[in-house]
MINUTOR-472320 format. One record per atom (N, C-alpha, C): residue in one letter; x negated, z, y. Coordinates in steps of 0.02 Angstrom, whole numbers, plus 50000, padded with zeros to 5 digits. Layout:
BEGIN
AXZY ...
//
This chain:
BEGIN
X499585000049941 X500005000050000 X499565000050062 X499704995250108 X499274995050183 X499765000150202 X499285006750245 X499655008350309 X499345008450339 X499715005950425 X499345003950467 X499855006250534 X499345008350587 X499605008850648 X500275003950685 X500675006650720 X500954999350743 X500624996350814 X500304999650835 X500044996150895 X499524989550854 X499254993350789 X498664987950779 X499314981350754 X499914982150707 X500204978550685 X500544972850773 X500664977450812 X500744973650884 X500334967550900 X499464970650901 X499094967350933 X498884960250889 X499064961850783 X498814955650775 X499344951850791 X500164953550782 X500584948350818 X500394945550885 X500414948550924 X500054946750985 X499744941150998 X499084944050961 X498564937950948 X498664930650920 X499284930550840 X499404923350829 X499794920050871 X500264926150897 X500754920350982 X500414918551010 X499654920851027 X499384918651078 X499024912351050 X498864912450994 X498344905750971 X498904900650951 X499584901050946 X499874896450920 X499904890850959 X499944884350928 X499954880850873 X499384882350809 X499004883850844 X498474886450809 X498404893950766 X498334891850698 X498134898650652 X497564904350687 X497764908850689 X497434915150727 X497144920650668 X496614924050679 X496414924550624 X495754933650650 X495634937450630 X495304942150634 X495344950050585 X494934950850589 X494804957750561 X494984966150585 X495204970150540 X495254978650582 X494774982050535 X494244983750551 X493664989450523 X494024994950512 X493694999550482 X493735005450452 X493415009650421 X493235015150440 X492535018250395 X492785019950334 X492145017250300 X491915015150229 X492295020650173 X492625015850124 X492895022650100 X493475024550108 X493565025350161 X494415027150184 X494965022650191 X494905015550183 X495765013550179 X495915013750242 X495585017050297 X496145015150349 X495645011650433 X496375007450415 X496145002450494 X496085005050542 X495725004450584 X495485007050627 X495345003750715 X495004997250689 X494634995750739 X494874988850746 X495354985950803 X495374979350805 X494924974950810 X494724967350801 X494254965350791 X494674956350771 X495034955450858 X495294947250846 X494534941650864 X494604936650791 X494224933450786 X494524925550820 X493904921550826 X493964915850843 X494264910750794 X494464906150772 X494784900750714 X494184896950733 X493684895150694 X493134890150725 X493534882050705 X493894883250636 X494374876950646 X494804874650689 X494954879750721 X495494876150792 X496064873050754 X496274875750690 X496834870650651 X497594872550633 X497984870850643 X498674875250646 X498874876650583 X498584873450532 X498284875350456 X498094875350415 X497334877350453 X496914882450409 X496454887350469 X496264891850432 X495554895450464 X495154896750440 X494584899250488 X494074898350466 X493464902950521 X493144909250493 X492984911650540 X492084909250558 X491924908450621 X491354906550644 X490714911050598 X490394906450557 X489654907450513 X489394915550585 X489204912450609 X488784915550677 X489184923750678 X489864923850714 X490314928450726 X490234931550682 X490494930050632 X490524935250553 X489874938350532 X489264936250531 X488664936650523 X488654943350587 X488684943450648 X488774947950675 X489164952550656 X489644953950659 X490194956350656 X490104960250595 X489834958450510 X489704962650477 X488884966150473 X488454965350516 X488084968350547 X488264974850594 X488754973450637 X488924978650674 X489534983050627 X489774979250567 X490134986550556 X489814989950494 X489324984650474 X488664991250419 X488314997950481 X488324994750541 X487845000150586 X488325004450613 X488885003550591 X489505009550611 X489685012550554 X489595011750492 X489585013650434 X490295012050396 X490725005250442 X491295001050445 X491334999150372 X491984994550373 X492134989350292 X492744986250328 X492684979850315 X493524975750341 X493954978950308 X494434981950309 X494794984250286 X495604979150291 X495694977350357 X496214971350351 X495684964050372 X495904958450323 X495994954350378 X496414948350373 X496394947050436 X497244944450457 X496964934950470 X497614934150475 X497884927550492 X498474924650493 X498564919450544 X499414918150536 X499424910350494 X499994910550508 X500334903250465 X500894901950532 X500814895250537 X501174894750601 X501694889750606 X501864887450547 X502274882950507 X502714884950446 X502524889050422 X502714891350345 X502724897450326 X502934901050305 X503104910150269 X502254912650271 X502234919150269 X501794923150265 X501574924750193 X501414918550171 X501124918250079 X500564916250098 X499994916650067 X499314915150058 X499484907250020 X499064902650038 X499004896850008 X498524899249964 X498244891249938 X497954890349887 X497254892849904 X497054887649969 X496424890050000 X496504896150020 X496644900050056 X496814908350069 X496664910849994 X496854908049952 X496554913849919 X495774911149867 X496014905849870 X495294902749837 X494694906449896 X494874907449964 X494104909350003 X494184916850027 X494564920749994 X494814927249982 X494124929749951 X493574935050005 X492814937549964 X492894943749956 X493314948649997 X493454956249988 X493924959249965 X493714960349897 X494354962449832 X494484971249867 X494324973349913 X494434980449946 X494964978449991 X495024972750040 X495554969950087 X496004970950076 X496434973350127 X497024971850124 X497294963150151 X497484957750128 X497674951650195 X498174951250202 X498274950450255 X498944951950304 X499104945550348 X499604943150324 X499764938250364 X500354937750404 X500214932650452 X500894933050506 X501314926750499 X501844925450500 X502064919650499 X502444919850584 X502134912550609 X502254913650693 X502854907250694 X503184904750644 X503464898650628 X504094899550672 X504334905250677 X505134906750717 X504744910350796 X504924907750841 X504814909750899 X504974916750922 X505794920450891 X505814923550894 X505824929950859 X505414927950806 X505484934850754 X504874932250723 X504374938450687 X503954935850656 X504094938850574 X503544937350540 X503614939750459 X502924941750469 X502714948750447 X502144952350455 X502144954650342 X501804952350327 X501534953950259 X500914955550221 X500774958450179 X500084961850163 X500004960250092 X499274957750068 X499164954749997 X498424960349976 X498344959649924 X497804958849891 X497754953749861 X497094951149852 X496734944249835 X495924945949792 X496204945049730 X495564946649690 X495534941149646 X494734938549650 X494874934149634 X495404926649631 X495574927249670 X496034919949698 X496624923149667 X496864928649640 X497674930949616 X497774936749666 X498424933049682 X498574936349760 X499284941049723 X499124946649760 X499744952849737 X500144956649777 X500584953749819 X500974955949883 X501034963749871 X500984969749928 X501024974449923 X501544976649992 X501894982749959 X501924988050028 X501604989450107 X502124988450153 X501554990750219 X502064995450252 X501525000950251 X501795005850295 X501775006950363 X502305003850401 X501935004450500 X502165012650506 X501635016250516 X501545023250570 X501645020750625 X502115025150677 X502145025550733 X501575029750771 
//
């Protein structure tokens, strides 16, 4: 079961309204161990593609540098679908590397309502779970 803040659940909606047409896509840290999100962390789509993503070689390379020196672990990471339901495709889960993740996707397809959902992905078999929003 993800539980997760709702401000953080706010901000990744947020973020795919804001990249749409375009798939929006980033990470929430969390110290190591604990399961819980913590730290927002909206990434760039280096594809620029309304579907697929794809996070920047460079960025990520940072990014898990700075959360080994915080003693961090991705704990979510996100992306929307901006056409279609909040299911992981084929690729989503074929390039699925952190069997600890929670992935959480947004579907930004209805303007006015979104679909906020949470997977595990091990090994390319994706297993929809529970999400708990704390207020």
């Amino acid at each position: 079961m993800l539980r997760i803040r709702r401000e953080l659940v706010d901000e990744i909606v947020a973020h795919a309204r804001r990249d749409h047409p375009d798939e929006a896509c980033g990470v929430i840290a969390g110290p190591e161990g604990s399961d819980s999100p913590e730290r927002f962390i909206p990434m760039l789509n280096a594809a620029r593609s309304p579907t697929f993503y794809e996070f920047d070689s460079g960025d990520l390379l940072k990014l898990y540098r700075e959360m080994a020196a915080n003693d961090e672990v991705p704990v979510v990471i996100y992306h929307s679908h901006t056409a279609t339901e909040a299911y992981p495709s084929r690729t989503d889960a074929s390039i699925a590397a952190e069997p600890d993740a929670h992935y959480v996707l947004v579907s930004t397809r209805d303007p006015e309502v979104h679909e906020f959902r949470s997977y595990r992905i091990v090994d390319a078999e994706i297993t929809e779970e529970p999400v708990e929003i704390i207020d």
